[in-house]
C-alpha positions as CSV (number, residue, x, y, z in Angstrom):
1,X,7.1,-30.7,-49.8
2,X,8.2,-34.3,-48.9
3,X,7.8,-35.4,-45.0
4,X,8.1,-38.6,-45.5
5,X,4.2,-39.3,-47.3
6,X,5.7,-42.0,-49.7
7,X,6.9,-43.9,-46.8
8,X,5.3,-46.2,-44.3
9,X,2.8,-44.5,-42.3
10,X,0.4,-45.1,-39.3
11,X,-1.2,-41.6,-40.6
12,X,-0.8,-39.1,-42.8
13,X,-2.3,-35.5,-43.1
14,X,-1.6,-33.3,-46.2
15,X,-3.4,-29.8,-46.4
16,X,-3.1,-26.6,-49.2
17,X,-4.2,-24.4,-46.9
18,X,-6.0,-21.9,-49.2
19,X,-8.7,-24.3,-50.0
20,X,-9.4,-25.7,-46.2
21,X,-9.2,-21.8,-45.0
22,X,-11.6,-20.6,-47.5
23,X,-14.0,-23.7,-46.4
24,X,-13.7,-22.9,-42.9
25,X,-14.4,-19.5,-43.3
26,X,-17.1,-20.6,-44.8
27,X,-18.4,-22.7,-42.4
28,X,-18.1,-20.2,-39.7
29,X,-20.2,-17.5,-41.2
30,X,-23.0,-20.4,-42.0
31,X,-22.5,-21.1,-38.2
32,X,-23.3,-17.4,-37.5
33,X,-26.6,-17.6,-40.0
34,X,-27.9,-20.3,-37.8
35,X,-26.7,-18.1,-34.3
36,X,-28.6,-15.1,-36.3
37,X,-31.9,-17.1,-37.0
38,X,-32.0,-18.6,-33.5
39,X,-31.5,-15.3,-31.4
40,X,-31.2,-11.8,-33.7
41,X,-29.0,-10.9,-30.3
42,X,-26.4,-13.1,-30.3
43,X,-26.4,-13.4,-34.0
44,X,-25.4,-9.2,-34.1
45,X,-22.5,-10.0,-31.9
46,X,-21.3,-12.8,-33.2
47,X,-21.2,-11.4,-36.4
48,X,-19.2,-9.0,-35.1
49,X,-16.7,-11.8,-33.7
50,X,-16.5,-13.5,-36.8
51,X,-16.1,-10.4,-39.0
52,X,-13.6,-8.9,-36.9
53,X,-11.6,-11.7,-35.1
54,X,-12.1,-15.1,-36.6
55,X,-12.2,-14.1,-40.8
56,X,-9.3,-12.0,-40.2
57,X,-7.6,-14.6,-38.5
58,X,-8.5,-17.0,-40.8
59,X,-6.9,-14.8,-44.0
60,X,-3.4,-14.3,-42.2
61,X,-3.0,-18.0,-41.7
62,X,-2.9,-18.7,-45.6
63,X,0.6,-17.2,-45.7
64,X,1.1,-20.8,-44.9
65,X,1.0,-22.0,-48.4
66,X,0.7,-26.1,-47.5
67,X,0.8,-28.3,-44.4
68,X,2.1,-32.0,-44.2
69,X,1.7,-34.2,-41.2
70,X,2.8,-37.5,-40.4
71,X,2.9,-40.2,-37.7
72,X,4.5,-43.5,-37.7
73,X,5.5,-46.5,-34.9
74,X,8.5,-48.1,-34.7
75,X,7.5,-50.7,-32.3
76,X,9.1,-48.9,-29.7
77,X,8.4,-45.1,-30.7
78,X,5.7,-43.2,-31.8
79,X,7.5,-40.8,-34.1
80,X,5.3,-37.5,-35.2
81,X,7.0,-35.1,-38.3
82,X,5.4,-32.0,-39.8
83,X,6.5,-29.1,-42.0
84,X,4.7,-26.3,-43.4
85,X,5.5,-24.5,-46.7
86,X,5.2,-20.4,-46.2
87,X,4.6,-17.6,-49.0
88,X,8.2,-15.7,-49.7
């Protein structure tokens, strides 16, 4: 997957999704820990939140395999390209 990453760039962003998925989720249920220890309340329901909503979420989104992100300046134009590699 080539966006352009070799050439001259004002920035460039290049993800495998698997890897930064699997460390946000978890970083979210660490952040529900810390809800849970501060108030056993809120901690119940937002366990509930991130075991039903955000994790789920979280696992469909690796069916994009990689993400690549660039940005560059012309001197007139800021010009923005992405593309994201799926599973087949």
């Amino acid at each position: 997957m080539n966006v352009g990453l070799t050439e001259p760039n004002n920035l460039i962003i290049f993800s495998r999704n698997a890897e930064l998925l699997d460390g946000l989720k978890e970083l979210v249920s660490w952040a529900g820990t810390i809800v849970a220890i501060r108030d056993a309340r809120a901690g119940a329901k937002s366990k509930v939140l991130i075991d039903q909503v955000v994790l789920p979420v979280l696992d469909g989104l690796k069916m994009n395999v990689a993400a690549g992100f660039r940005e560059f300046n012309t001197g007139r134009e800021l010009i923005m390209e992405s593309a994201v590699l799926r599973e087949k």
